[in-house]
C-alpha positions as CSV (number, residue, x, y, z in Angstrom):
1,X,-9.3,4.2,6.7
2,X,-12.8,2.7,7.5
3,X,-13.8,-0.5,6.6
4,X,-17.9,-1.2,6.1
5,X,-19.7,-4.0,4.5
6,X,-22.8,-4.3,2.8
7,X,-25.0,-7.1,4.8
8,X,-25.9,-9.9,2.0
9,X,-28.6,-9.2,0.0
10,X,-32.0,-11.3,0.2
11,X,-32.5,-13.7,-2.4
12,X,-35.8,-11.7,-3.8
13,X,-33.0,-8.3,-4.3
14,X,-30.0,-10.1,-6.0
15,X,-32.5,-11.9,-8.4
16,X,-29.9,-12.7,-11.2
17,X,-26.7,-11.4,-12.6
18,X,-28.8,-10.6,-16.3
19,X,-31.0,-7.9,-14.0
20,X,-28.4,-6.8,-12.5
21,X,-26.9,-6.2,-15.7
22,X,-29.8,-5.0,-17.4
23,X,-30.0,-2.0,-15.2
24,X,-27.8,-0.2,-17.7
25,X,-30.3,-0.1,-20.4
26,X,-32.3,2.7,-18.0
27,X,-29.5,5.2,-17.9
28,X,-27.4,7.0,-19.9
29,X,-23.9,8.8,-19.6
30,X,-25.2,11.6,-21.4
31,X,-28.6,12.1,-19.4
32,X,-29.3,14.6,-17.4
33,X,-31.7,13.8,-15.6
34,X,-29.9,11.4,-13.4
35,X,-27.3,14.5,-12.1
36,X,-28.8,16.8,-9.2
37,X,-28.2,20.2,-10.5
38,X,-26.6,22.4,-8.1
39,X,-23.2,23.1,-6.3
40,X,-20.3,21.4,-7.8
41,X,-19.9,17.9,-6.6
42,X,-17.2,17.2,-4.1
43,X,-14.2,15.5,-4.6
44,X,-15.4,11.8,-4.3
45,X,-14.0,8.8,-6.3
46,X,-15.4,5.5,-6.4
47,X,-12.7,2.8,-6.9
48,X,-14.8,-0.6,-8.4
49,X,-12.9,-3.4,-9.0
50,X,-14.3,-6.9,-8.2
51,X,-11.9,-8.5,-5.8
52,X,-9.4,-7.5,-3.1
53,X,-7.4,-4.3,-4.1
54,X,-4.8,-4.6,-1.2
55,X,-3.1,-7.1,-3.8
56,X,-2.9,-4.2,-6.6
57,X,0.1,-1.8,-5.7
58,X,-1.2,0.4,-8.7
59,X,-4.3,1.1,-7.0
60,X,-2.8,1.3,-3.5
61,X,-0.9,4.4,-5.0
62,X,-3.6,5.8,-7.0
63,X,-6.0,6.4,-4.1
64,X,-3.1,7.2,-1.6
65,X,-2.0,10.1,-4.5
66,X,-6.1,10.6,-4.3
67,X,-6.2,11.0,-0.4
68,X,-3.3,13.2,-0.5
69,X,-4.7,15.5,-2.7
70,X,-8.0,16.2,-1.1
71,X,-9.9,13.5,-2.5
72,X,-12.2,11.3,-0.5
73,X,-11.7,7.6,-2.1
74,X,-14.2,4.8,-1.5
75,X,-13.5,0.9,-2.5
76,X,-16.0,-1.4,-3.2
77,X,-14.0,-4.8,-2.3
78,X,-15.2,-8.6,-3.3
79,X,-12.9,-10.1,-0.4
80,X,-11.5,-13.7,-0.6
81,X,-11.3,-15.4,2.1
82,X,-7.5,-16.4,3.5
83,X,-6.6,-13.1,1.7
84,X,-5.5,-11.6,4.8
85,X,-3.7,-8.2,2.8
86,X,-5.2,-5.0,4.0
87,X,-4.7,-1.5,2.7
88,X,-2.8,1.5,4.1
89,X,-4.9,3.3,6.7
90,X,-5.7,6.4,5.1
91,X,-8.6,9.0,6.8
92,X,-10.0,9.9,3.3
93,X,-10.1,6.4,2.1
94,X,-12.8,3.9,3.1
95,X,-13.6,0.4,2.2
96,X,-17.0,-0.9,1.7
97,X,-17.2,-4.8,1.4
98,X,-19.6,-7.0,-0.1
99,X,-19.4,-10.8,1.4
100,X,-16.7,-12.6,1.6
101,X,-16.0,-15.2,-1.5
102,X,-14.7,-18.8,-0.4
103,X,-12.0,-18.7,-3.1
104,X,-11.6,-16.9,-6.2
105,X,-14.2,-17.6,-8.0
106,X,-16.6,-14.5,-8.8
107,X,-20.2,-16.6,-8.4
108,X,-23.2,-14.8,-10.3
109,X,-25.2,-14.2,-7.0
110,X,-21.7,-12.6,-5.7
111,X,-21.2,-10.4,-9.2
112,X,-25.2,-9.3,-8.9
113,X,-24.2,-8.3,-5.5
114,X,-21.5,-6.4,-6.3
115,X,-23.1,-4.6,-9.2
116,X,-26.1,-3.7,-7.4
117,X,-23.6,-2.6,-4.6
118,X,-21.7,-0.3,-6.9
119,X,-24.8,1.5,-8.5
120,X,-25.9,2.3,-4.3
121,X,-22.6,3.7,-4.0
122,X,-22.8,5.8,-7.0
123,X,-26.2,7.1,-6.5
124,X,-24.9,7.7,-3.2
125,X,-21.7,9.2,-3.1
126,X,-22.2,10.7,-6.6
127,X,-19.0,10.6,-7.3
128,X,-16.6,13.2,-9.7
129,X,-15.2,9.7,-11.3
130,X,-15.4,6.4,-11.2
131,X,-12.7,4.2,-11.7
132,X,-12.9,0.8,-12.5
133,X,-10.6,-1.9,-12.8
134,X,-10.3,-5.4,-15.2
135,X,-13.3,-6.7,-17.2
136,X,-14.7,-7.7,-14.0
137,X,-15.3,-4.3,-13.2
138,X,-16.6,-3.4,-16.2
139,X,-19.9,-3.8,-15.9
140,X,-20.4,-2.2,-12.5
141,X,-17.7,0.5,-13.4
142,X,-20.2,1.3,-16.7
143,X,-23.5,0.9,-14.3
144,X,-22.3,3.2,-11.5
145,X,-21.1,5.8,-14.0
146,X,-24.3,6.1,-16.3
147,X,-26.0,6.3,-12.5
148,X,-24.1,9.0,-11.1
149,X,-23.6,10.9,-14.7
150,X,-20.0,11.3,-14.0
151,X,-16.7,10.0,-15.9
152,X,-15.4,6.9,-16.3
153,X,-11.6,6.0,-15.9
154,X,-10.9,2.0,-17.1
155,X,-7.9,0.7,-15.4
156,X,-6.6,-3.0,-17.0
157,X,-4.4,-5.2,-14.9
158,X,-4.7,-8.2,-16.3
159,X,-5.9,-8.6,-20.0
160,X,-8.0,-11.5,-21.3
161,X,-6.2,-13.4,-23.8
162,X,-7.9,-11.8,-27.3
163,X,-11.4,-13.9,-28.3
164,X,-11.7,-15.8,-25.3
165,X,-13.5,-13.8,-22.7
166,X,-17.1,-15.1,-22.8
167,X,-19.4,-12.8,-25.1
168,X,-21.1,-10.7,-22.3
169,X,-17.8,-10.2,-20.4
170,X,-15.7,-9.1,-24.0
171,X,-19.5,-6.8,-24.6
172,X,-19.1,-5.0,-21.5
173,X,-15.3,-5.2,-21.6
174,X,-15.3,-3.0,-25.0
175,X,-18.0,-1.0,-23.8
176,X,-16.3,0.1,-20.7
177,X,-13.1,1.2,-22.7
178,X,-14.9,2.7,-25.5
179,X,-16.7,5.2,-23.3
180,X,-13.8,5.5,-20.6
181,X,-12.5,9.2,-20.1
182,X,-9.4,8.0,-19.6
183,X,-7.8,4.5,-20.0
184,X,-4.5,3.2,-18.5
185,X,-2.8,0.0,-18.9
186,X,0.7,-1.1,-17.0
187,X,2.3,-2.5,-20.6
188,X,2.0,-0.9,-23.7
189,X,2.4,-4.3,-25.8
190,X,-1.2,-5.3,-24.0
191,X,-2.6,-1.6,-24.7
192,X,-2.2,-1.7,-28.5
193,X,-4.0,-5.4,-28.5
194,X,-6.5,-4.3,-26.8
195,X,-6.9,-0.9,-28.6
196,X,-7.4,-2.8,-31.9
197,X,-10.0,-5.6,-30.2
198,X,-12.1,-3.1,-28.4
199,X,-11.6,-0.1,-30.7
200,X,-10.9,2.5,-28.2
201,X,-9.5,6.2,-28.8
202,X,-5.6,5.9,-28.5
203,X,-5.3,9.8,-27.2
204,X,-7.4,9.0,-24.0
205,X,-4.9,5.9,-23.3
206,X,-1.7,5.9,-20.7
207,X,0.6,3.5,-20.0
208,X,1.4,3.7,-16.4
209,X,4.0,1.3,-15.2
210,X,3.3,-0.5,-11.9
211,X,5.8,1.4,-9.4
212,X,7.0,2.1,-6.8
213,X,6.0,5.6,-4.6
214,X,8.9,7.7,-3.2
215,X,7.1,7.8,-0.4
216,X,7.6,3.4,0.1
217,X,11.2,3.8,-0.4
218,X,12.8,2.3,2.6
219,X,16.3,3.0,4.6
220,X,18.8,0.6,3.4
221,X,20.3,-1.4,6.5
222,X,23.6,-3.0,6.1
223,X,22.3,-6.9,5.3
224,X,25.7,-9.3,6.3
225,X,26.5,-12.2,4.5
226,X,27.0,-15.2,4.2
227,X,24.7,-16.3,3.4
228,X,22.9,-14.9,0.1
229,X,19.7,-13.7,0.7
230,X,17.6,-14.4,-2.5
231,X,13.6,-12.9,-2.0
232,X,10.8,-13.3,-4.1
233,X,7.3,-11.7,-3.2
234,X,3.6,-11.7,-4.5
235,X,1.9,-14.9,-5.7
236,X,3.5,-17.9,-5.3
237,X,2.8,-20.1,-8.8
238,X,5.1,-22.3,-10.6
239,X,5.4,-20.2,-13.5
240,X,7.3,-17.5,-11.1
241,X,9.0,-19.3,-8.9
242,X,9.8,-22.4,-10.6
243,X,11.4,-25.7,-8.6
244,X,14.3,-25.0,-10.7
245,X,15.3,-22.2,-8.6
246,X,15.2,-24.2,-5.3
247,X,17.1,-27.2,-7.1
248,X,19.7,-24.4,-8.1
249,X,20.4,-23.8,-4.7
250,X,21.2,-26.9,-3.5
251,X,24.2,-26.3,-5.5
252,X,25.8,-24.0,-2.9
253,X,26.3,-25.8,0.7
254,X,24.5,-23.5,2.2
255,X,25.8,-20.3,1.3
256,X,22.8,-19.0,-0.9
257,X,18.8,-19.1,0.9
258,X,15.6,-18.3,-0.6
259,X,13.2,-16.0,1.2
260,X,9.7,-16.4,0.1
261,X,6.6,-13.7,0.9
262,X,3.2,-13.7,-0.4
263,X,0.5,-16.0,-1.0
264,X,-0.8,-18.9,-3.3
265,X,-2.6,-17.7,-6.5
266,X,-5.7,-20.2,-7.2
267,X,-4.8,-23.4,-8.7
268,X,-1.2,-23.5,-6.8
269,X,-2.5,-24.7,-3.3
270,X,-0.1,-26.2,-1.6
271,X,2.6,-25.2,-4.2
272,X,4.7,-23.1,-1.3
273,X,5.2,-26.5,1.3
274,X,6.4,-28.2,-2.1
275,X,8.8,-25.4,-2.3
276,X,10.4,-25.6,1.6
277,X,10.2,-29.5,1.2
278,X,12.5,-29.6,-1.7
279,X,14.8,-27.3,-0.1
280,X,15.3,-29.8,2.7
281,X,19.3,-30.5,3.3
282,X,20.3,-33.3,4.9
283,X,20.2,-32.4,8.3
284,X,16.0,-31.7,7.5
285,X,16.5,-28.0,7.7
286,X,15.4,-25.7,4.7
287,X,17.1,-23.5,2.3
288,X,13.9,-22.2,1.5
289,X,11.7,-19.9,4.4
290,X,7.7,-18.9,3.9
291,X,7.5,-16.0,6.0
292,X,3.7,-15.3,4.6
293,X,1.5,-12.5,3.5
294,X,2.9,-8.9,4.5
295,X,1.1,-6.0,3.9
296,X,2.2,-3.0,1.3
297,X,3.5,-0.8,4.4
298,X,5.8,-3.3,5.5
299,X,7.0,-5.0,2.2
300,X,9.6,-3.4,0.9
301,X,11.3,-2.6,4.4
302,X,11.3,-7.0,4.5
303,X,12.7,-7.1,1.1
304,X,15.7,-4.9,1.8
305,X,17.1,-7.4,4.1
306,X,17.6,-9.4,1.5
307,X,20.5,-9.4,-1.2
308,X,18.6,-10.2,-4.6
309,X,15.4,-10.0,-6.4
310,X,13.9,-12.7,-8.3
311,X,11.6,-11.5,-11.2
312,X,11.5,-14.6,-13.5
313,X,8.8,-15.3,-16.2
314,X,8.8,-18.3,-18.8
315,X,10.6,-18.1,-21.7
316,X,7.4,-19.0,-22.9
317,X,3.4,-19.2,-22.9
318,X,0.2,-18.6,-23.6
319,X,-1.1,-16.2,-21.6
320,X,-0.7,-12.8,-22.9
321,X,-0.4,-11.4,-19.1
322,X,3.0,-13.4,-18.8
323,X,4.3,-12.9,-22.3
324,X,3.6,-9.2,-21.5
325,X,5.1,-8.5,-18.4
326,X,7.6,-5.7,-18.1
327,X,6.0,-2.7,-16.9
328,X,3.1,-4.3,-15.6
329,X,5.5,-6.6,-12.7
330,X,6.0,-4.5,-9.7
331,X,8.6,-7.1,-8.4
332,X,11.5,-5.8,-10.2
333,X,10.9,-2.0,-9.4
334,X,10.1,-3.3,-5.6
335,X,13.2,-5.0,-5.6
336,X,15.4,-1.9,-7.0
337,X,13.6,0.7,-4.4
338,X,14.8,-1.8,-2.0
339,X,18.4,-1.6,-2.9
340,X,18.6,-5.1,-4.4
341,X,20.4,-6.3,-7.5
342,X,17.4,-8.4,-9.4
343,X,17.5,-11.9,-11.4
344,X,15.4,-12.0,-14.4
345,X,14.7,-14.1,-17.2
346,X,16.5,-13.7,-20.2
347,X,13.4,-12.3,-22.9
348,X,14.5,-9.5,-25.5
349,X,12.1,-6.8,-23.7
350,X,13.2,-7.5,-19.9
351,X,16.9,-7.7,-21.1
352,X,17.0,-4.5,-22.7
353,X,14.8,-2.8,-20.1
354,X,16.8,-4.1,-16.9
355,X,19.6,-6.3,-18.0
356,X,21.1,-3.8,-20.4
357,X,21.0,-0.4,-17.9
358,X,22.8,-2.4,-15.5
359,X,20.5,-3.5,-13.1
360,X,19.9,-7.1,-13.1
361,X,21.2,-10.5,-14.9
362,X,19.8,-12.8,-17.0
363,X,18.6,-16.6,-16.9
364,X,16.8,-19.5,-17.8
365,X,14.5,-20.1,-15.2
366,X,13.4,-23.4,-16.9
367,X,17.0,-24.7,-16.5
368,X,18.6,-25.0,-12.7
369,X,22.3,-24.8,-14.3
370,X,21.1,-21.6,-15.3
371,X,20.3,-20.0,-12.6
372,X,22.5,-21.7,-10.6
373,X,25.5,-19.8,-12.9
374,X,23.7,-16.2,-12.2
375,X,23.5,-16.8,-9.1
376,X,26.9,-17.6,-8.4
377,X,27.8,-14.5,-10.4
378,X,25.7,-12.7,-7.3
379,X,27.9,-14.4,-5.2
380,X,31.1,-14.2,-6.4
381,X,31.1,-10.3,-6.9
382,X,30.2,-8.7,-4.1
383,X,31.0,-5.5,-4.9
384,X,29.7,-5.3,-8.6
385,X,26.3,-6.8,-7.4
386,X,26.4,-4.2,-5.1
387,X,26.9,-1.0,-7.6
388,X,23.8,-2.8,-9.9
389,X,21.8,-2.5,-6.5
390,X,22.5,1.1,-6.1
391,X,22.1,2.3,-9.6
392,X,18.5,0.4,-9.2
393,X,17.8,2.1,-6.4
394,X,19.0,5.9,-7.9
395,X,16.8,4.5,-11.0
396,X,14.0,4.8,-8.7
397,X,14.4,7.8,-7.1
398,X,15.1,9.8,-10.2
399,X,12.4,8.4,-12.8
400,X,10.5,5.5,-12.7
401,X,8.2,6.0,-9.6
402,X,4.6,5.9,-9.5
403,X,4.8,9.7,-8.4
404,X,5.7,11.1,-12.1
405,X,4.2,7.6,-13.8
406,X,0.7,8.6,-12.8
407,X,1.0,12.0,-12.4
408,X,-0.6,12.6,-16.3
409,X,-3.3,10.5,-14.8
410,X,-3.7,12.9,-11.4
411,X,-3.5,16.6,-13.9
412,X,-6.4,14.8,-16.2
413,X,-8.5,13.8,-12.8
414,X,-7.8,17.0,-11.7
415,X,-9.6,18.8,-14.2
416,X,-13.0,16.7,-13.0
């Protein structure tokens, strides 16, 4: 995998995020004269998605799948800085990086950078497809299609609660969808939402769950106990991994630990040394251990020394991403492909979708007496927690992995 950046651009270049914009209105999807007749292009794809895509499995696996196949892939990243995730070296797929961001935050002069950015590449590369991710992307997914006359694919990972995107982001949002070639979403609850708000084609839509690829599963080592290994991984936020699950643990002398890997999502700094500080015991050590940011190659291998999976969710809120989660949380199918039994929270769709086909339990995580029960119940029966780890695991192997979830996706790209 390479990795270039783009040196900033000059103030008198990146004028305003409106021209950047605005570069849209001189080309078309349908015109002509922007292709280069000739030779049928080669198999390039230009991945746009405005922020890091190490932290997206889904797109880790669709440009490895890419690569694999023949394709050469190119990212244009919008780093963050402390975001120290990288993707899998790959010789067909290179990253190409604007500057780095001090936190989140996509600033105008940053998003005109990117945009511009994309339509270089485009004209560039002249990609077969370009495949753009969020509305973020939408704007420089549109721009660098229309440039490069080629097909647009619209990937959503995280949907904007209906009517409150600002009007040029839900504009360009609905565009993007309306004239993607294909459109993929990780939940199917989220698709039809946003099917009816943006008034996209439903036969150009699949729902592609965020999995796991054979190719990640791990060996299973023989992980002893006492004590219980319980891991959670990704972003750390309150709404995931509650306090109530490190007050639960307090309950058990000792004999149950929490194992935490990832990194704080914006607006929960500090939120992980809150976590090992209120699993203090008496003698100052920690129920709770940070062991940081690993990288995709390495994560499920440092899962499977663990015991049990924590895939919790509120009972309740108002973001539509949360309230709409199964399918679209790689936790839980990370957890099964690493032969662990999974706690989730007890919601009609994540009961009957895990909790049901025997491969997790069900809990509160708003209430620490509720957890604490489950995860007694992990503790208690060895053995049965065991067999609920293995069917997870077979559950992986045999159906849902990202190998047969995308490969509608891979036939239709195929045909480019």
């Amino acid at each position: 995998m390479h990795n270039l950046h783009f040196r900033p651009l000059c103030p008198s270049f990146a004028v305003n995020l409106k021209r950047a914009v605005g570069l849209m209105n001189f080309c078309s999807l349908r015109s002509p004269s922007l292709a280069i007749a000739g030779a049928r292009r080669a198999r390039r794809a230009l991945f746009i998605q405005a922020t890091a895509p190490a932290a997206y499995p889904p797109l880790i696996h669709a440009t490895t799948l890419l690569a694999e196949a023949g394709w050469d892939v190119t990212f244009l990243s919008a780093p963050i800085e402390g975001m120290t995730l990288s993707l899998i070296p790959h010789p067909r797929i290179t990253v190409r990086s604007i500057s780095s961001r001090p936190s989140h935050v996509m600033r105008k002069t940053d998003y005109a950078q990117y945009i511009l950015c994309a339509a270089y590449l485009a004209l560039r590369l002249r990609p077969r497809f370009v495949y753009a991710s969020d509305p973020l992307g939408a704007a420089p997914g549109l721009l660098a299609a229309r440039l490069a006359n080629t097909k647009l694919v619209y990937h959503e990972h995280d949907s904007p609660e209906p009517g409150t995107s600002r009007t040029w982001l839900a504009q360009l949002r609905g565009a993007a969808a309306r004239a993607a070639h294909l459109i993929v979403f990780p939940n199917e609850q989220r698709a039809r939402i946003a099917e009816t708000e943006l008034g996209f084609s439903s036969n150009r839509l699949h729902i592609v769950w965020n999995l796991v690829r054979l190719a990640e599963l791990p060996p299973l080592p023989i992980v002893p106990e006492p004590p219980l290994i319980v891991y959670y991984h990704g972003s750390v936020t309150p709404e995931r991994l509650p306090t109530t699950v490190v007050e639960a643990l307090h309950r058990f002398g000792g004999r149950i630990r929490l194992k935490i890997a990832g990194y704080e999502a914006p607006g929960a700094r500090g939120y992980v040394r809150r976590l090992v500080d209120l699993g203090r015991t008496d003698n100052s050590n920690s129920l709770v251990d940070y062991v940081g940011q690993i990288s995709r190659d390495h994560l499920l291998s440092s899962a499977a020394h663990a015991h049990v999976g924590l895939a919790l969710m509120p009972l309740t809120s108002e973001d539509i991403n949360l309230r709409y989660m199964t399918g679209a949380s790689n936790k839980v199918f990370d957890y099964m492909a690493a032969g662990l039994a999974v706690l989730v929270s007890e919601l009609p769709d994540w009961h009957e979708i895990f909790v049901t086909q025997g491969f997790a339990r069900a809990c509160d995580p708003a209430d620490s007496n509720s957890i604490a029960t489950a995860l007694g119940w992990f503790l208690d029966h060895t053995e049965e927690r065991r067999r609920m780890a293995g069917r997870g695991r077979a559950k992986i192997e045999t159906a849902w992995n990202f190998d047969q979830a995308f490969s509608p996706v891979m036939f239709e790209l195929s045909k480019l």
